[in-house]
C-alpha positions in Angstrom: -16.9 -16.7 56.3 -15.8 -13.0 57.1 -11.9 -15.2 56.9 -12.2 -15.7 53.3 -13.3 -12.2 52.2 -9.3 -10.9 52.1 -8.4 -13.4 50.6 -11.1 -13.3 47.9 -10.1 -9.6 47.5 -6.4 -10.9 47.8 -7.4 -12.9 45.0 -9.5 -10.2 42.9 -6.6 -7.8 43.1 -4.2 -10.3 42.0 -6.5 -10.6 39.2 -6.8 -7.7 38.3 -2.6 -6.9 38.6 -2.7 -9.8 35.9 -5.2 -8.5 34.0 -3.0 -4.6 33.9 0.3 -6.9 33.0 -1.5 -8.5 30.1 -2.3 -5.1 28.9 1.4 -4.0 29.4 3.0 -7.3 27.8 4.7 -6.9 24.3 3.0 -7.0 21.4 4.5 -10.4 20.4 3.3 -11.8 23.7 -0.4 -11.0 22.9 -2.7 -13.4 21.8 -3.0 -12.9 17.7 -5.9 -11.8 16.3 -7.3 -13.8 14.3 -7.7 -13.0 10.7 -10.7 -14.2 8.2 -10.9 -13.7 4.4 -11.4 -10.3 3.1 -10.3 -7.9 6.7 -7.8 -5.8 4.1 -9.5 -4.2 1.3 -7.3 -2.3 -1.9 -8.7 -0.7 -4.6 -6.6 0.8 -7.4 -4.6 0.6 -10.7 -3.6 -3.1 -11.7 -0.6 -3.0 -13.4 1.0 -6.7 -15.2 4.9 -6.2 -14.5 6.5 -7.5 -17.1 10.3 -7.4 -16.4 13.2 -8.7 -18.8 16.7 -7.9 -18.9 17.0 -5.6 -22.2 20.0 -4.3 -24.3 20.9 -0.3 -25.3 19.4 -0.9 -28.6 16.0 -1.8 -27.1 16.4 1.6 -25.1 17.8 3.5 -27.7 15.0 2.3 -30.2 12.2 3.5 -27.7 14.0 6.5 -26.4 14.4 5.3 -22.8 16.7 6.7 -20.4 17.8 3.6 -18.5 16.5 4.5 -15.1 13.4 6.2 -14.8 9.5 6.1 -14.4 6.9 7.5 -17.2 3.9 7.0 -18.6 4.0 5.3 -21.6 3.1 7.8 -25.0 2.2 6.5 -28.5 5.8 5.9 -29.4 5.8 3.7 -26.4 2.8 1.0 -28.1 5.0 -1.4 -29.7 7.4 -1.8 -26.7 5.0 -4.3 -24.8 4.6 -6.6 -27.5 8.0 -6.5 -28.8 9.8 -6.7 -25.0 7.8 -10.5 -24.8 8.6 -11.4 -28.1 12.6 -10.2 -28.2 13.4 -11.2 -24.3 13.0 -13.8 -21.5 10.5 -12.0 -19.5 8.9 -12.5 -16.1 5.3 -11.7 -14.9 4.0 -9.9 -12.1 0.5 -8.7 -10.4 1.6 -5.3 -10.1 1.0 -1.7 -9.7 0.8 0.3 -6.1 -2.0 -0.3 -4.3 -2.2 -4.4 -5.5 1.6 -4.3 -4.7 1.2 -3.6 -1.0 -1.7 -6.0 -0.8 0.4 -8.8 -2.2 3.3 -7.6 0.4 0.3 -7.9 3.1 -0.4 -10.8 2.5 3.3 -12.1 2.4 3.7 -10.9 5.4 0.5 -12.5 7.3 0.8 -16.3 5.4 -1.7 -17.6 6.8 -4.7 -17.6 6.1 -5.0 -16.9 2.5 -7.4 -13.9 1.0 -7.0 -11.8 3.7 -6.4 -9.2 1.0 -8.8 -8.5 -1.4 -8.3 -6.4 -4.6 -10.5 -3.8 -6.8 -9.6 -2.7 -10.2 -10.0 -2.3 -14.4 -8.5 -4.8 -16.3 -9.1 -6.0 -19.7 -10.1 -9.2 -21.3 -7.3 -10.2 -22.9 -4.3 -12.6 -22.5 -2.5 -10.2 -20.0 -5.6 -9.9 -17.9 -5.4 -13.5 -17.6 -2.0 -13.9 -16.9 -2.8 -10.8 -14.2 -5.5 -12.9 -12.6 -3.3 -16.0 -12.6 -0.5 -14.1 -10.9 -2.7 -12.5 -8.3 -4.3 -16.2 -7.1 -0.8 -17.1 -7.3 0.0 -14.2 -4.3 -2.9 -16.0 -2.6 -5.2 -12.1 -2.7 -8.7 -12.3 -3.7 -8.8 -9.9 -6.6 -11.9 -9.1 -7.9 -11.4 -7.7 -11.4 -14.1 -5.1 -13.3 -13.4 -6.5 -16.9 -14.2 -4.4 -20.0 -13.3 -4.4 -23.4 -12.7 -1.2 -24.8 -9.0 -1.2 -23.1 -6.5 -3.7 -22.9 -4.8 -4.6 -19.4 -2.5 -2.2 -18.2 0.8 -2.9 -18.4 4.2 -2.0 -17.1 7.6 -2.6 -18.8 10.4 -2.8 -16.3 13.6 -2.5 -18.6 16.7 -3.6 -17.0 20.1 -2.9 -18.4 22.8 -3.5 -15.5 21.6 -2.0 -12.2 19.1 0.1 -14.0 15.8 -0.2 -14.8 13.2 1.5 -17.2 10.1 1.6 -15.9 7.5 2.4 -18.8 3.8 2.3 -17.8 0.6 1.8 -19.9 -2.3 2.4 -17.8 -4.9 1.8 -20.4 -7.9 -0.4 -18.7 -6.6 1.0 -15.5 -8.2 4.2 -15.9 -11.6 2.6 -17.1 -13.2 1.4 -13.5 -16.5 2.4 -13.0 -18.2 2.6 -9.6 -21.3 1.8 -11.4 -20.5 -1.4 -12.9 -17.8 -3.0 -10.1 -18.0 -1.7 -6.7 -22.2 -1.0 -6.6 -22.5 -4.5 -7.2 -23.7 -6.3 -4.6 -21.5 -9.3 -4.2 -18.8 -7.1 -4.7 -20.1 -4.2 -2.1 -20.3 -7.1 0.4 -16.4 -7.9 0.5 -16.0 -4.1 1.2 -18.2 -4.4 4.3 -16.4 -7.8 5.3 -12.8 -5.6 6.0 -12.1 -3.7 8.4 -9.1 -1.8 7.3 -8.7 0.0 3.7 -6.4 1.3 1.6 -5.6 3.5 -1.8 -3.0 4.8 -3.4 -3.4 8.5 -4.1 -3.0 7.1 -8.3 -6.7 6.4 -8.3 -7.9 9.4 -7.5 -7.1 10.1 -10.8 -9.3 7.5 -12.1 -12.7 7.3 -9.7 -13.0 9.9 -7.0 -16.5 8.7 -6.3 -15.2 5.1 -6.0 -12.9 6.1 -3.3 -15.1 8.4 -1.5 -18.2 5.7 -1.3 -15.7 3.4 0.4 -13.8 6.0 2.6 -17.1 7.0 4.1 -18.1 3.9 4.9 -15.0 3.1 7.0 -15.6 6.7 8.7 -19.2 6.1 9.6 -18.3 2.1 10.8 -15.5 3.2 13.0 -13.2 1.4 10.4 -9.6 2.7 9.0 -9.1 4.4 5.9 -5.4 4.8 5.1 -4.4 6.2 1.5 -1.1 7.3 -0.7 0.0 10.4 -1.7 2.1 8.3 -3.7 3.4 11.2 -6.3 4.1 14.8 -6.3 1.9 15.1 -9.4 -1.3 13.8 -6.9 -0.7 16.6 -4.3 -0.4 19.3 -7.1 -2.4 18.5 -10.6 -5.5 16.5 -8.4 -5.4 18.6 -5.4 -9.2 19.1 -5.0 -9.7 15.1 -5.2 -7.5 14.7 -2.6 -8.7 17.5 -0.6 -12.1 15.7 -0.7 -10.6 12.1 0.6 -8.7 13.6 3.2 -11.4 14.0 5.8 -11.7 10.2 5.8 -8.2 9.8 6.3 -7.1 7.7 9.3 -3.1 6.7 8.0 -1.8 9.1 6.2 1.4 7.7 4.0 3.8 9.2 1.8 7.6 10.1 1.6 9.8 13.2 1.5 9.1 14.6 -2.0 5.2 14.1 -2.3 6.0 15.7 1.6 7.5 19.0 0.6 5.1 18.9 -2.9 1.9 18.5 -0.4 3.3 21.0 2.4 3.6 23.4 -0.4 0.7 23.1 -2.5 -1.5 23.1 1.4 0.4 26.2 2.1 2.1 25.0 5.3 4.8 27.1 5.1 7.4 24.8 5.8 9.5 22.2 4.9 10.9 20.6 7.9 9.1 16.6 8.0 8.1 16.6 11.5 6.1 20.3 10.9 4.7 19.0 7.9 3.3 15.4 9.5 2.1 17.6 12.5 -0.1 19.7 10.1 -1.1 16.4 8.1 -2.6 15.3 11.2 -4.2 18.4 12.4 -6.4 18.9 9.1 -10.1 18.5 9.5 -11.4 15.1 10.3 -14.8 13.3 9.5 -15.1 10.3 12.3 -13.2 12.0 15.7 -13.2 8.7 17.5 -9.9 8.2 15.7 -7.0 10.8 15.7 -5.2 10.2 12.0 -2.0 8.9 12.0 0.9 10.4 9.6 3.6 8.2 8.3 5.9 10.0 6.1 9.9 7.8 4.9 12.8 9.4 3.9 14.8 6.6 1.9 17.3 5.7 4.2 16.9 8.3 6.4 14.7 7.7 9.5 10.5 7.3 8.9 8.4 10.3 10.8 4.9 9.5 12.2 3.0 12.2 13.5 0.3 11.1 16.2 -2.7 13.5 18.2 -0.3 14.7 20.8 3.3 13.4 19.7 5.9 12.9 16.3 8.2 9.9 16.6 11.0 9.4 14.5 12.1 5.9 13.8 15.5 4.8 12.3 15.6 2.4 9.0 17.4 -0.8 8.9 20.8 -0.8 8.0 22.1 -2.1 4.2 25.1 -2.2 2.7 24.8 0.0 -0.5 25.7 -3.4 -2.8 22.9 -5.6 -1.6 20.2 -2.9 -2.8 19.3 -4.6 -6.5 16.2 -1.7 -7.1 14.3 0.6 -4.9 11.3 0.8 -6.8 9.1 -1.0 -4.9 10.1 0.2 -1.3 7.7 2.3 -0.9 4.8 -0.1 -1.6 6.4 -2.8 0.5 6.7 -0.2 3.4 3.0 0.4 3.4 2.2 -3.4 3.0 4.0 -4.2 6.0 2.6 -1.7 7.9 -1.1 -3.1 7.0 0.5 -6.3 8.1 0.8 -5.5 11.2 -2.8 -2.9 11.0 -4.8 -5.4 10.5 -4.1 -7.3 13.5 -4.8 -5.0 15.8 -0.6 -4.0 16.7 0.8 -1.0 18.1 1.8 2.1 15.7 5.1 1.3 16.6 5.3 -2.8 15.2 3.8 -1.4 12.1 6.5 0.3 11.2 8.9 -2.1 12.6 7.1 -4.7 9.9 6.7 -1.8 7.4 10.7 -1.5 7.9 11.2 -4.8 7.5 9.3 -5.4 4.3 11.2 -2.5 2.3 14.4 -4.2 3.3 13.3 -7.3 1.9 12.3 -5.9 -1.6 15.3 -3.8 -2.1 17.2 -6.9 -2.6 14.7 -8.2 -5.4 14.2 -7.0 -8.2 11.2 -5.7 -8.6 8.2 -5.9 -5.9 9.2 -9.6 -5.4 10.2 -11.6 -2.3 10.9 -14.4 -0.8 8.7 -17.7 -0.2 8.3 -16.6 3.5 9.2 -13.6 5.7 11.9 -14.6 8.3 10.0 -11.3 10.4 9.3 -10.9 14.7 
């Protein structure tokens, strides 16, 4: 008897060398988690991309500078209707938080719905065409519909290698925490994920609707990751911010909302790896996780500032003449980053995936891709 008991310990230690290894192994060796319906939860402005190649005129007409980003004014109404009725146009589910959802969900395949969207859209013909082109990107959106706006929309104007981007928000900026998320069918798909995310755009919209979910992943143990997604957030909606930022687990942004958030939080600096360091130290609600800052730089490398470390990594390479529009980079970059999130990966294969999916989409036009990722 007493014969066998090194070699049972022989056995136990080998074990438990196994069992160390398996922890050590890459993170493509690992077993894959494995995903239900409804584990990534967005919430934010829905946005119907309609894209067509225009001419000068059409620019000239509406006052456009042929590549640029604003907010559509009065003079802007006509455009939508006229842009569908003058030009071939395409469709897509669009606008930041739904974009990176979509690119999620890309990125994972299988199984469908692991996404699931929140937001204000009207009930109209480009509401239904939103909804058709969402089921279409295989996320389970989950529209609050109201009639007092019509579905926000957003023009994407190409001339050449430029493109106009001229956004309507309109039902957009109608949700109402009351009437969608306090629901309870809909509340239930919030507590069915386990990782959440925002673009910093709806806290111009409903603070309270962001805050409800943020604290609900801070008191679950869950992650909360949000945008700073324009220097306009970090400076005209500072204090609605401020009050999301304690839920914070993943911090995003890139160099300009950066320096505009560095400045407006009085940091005092404008290096990238000081300013993700001071990102991460702010106060925190849930201490079992340290945040986690992710801030890109275009084509220069992405910074991510961790409790006790900031680690830069490089881009992958493009030639300049393969990039057809950047405009969705940043989107993609978050949703492959989520890819990866949800299922469980190291810090380090998110942004490898996050990488990954921004290179994709700068060949598109628009936040378009591919049938399937070709991604390891």
């Amino acid at each position: 008897m007493a014969s066998d008991e090194p070699k049972a310990k022989k056995q136990k230690l080998s074990e438990e060398k196994k069992e160390e290894e398996k922890k050590t192994e890459t993170p493509s060796e690992e077993t894959p988690v494995k995903l239900s319906a409804n584990t990534l939860f967005g919430m934010g402005n829905p946005l119907l991309d309609i894209c067509a190649v225009v001419d000068k005129d059409f620019l000239d007409k509406y006052t456009l500078k042929p590549n640029d980003q604003i907010l559509a004014e009065d003079k802007h109404k006509a455009l939508f209707e006229e842009i569908v009725k003058k030009f071939k146009v395409e469709y897509h589910a669009g606008g930041a938080t739904q974009n990176s959802i979509k690119v999620a969900q890309w990125m994972i395949q299988e199984p469908h719905n692991v996404g699931t969207f929140f937001g204000c859209i009207g009930k109209d013909k480009f509401g239904e065409i939103l909804k058709q082109k969402a089921e279409e990107a295989h996320i389970d959106s989950h529209y609050y519909e109201q009639d007092e706006e019509p579905t926000g929309t957003c023009a994407a104007c190409i001339t050449g290698d430029n493109r106009s981007l001229v956004a309507n928000l309109a039902a957009a900026n109608c949700y109402k925490k009351d009437k969608h998320l306090d629901l309870e069918e809909n509340w239930k798909l919030v507590e069915k994920a386990k990782v959440y995310y925002i673009a910093g755009f709806f806290l111009t919209v409903s603070l309270e609707s962001i805050l409800k979910v943020a604290k609900h992943a801070s008191e679950n143990n869950k992650l909360f990751c949000l945008n700073l997604s324009a220097p306009f957030i970090c400076q005209f909606f500072k204090d609605n911010l401020m009050q999301v930022m304690p839920y914070v687990d993943v911090l995003f942004g890139n160099e300009t909302e950066a320096a505009a958030f560095a400045k407006e939080q009085e940091f005092e600096t404008k290096d990238i790896k000081e300013i993700a360091k001071k990102a991460q130290a702010l106060p925190k609600v849930n201490t079992k996780r340290q945040r986690v800052v992710v801030l890109t730089q275009g084509k220069d490398e992405t910074t991510m500032a961790m409790s006790d470390k900031v680690k830069t990594f490089p881009v992958l390479k493009i030639d300049p003449k393969d990039i057809v529009d950047t405009n969705g980079a940043g989107d993609a970059f978050v949703g492959g980053f989520l890819s990866e999130l949800v299922q469980d990966k190291p810090l380090d294969q998110c942004v490898k995936a996050a990488h990954y999916a921004a290179n994709v989409i700068i060949r598109q036009a628009g936040c378009t891709f591919p049938e399937k990722p070709n991604f390891k």
